[in-house]
N, C-alpha and C positions, 0 to 999 in steps of 0.2 A: 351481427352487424347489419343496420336498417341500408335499404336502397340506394338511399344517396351517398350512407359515406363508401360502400363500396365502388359505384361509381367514382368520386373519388378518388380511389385509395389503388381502381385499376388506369385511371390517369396516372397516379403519380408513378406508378412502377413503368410505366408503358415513357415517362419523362424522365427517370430518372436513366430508363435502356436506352433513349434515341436526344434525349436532349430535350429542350424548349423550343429553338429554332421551325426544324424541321417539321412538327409534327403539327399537323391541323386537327381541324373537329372533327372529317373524314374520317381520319386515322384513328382519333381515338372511339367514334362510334365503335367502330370496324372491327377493333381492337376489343371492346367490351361486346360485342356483339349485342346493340341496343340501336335502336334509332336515332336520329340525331334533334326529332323530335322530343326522344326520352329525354336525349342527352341536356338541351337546351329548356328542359323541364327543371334541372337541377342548378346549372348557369348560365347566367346570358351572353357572356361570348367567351372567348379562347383566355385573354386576360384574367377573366373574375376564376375558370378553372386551374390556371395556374397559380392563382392565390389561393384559392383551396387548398389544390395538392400541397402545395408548400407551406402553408400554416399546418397541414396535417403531419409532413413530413418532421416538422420543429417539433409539434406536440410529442410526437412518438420519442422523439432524442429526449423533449425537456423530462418526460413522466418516468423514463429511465434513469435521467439522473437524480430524480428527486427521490426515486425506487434505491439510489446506490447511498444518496446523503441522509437517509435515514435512517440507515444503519450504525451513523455515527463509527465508523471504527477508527482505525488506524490511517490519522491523514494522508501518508505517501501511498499506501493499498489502495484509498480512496479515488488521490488522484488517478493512478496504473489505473483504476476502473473505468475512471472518467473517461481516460484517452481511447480503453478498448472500443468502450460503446461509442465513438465518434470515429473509430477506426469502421466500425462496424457499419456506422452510420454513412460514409462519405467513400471508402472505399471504393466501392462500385460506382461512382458518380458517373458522365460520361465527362469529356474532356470540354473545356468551357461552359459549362452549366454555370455558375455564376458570373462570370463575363458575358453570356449570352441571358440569362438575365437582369442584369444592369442595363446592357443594355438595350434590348427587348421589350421587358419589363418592367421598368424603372420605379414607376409609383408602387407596383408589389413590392420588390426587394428592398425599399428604403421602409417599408411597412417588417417585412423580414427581420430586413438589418437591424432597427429598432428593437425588435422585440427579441432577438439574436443576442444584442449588445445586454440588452439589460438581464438575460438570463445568463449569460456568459460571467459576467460581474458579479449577480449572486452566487451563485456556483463556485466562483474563485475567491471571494470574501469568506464562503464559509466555511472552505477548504483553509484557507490561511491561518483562521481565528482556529480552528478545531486542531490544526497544528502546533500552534502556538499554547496553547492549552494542554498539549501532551507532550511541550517541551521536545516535539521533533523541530521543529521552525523556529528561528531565533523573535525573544519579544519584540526587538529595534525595529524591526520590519514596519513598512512604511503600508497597512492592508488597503489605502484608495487609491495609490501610485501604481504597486504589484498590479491591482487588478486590471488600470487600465492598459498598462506595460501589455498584461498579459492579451488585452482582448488584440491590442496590433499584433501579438506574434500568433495567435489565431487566425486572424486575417493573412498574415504572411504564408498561414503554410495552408490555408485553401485557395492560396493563390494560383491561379492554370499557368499565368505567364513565368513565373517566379517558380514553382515548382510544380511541374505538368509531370503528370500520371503515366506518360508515355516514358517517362526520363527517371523518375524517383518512385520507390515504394513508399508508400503512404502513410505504414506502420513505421517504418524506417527514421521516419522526417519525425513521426509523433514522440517514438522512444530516446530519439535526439535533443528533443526539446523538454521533455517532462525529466531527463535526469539533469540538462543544463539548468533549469528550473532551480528543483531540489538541490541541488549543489547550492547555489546562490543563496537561498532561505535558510537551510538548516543548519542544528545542532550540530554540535560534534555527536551527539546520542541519533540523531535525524539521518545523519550521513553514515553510519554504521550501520543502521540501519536497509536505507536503502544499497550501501556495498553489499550486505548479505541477500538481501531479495535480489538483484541483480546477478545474482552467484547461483541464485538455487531456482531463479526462474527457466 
């Protein structure tokens, strides 16, 4: 790993323990143990590192998932994976980390959100059609409706106000959602399916 993305990459752990808010360039020299001339070597203020860390953060989710949808297997396995690595991914968040940057950060997270939404929709486009194709997911399905359906109830459940971390577990909300999902889409062969894996997970 070259200089900078560690830098980086010890911002984004150092944001994602204390939040966006709170923490300054102080902090995160301090924290990487580097000057803050080093630090302002790599970006030019608090904003442009925040957009780092957080475009690095995406990258790492997105090259996971593109790591799980190439495997092509069994669509509903698929999904369950999907949700792990995002369980994996946001779990540990602090509390208001997207609320704090919305609104903090506004011009990052709509750069985020952008590129969030569009990978979201891939992801769930080829999750639907790889379903559909294995006769777990019903043909009828509507795959550009689904998708965007699906990116609000994404948005819902990384919602802080809506469902805060102090009040719900995280896996909890996920495993809620991805069997109400599947139930809605699937086969009568799709939904036996998923009752047995639910049975022997």
């Amino acid at each position: 790993m070259e200089k900078n993305e560690r830098i980086i990459k010890g911002a984004l752990d150092l944001f994602l323990k204390a939040g966006v808010k709170s923490i300054n360039m102080d902090d995160v020299s301090t924290h990487l143990g580097i000057s803050k001339k080093t630090l302002y070597k790599v970006v030019s203020n608090k904003a442009d590192l925040v957009k780092q860390a957080f475009t690095l953060y995406q990258s790492c989710f997105i090259s996971k998932i593109e790591a799980i949808k190439s495997k092509n297997e069994n669509a509903i396995d698929e999904s369950f994976e999907i949700d792990e690595q995002l369980c994996v991914l946001l779990k540990n968040r602090p509390p208001h980390l997207i609320s704090n940057l919305k609104k903090y950060f506004p011009e990052v997270w709509e750069i985020l959100d952008t590129n969030r939404r569009t990978n979201i929709i891939g992801c769930v486009v080829h999750n639907l059609e790889l379903g559909k194709n294995q006769k777990l997911y019903r043909t009828d399905i509507n795959v550009g409706i689904l998708a965007k359906l699906m990116i609000n109830t994404v948005e819902a459940i990384v919602d802080d106000e809506l469902f805060p971390l102090t009040e719900y577990n995280f896996k909890n909300i996920l495993q809620e959602n991805r069997v109400y999902h599947i139930r809605g889409i699937a086969t009568t062969k799709g939904i036996n399916y998923l009752e047995n894996k639910l049975q022997n997970d």
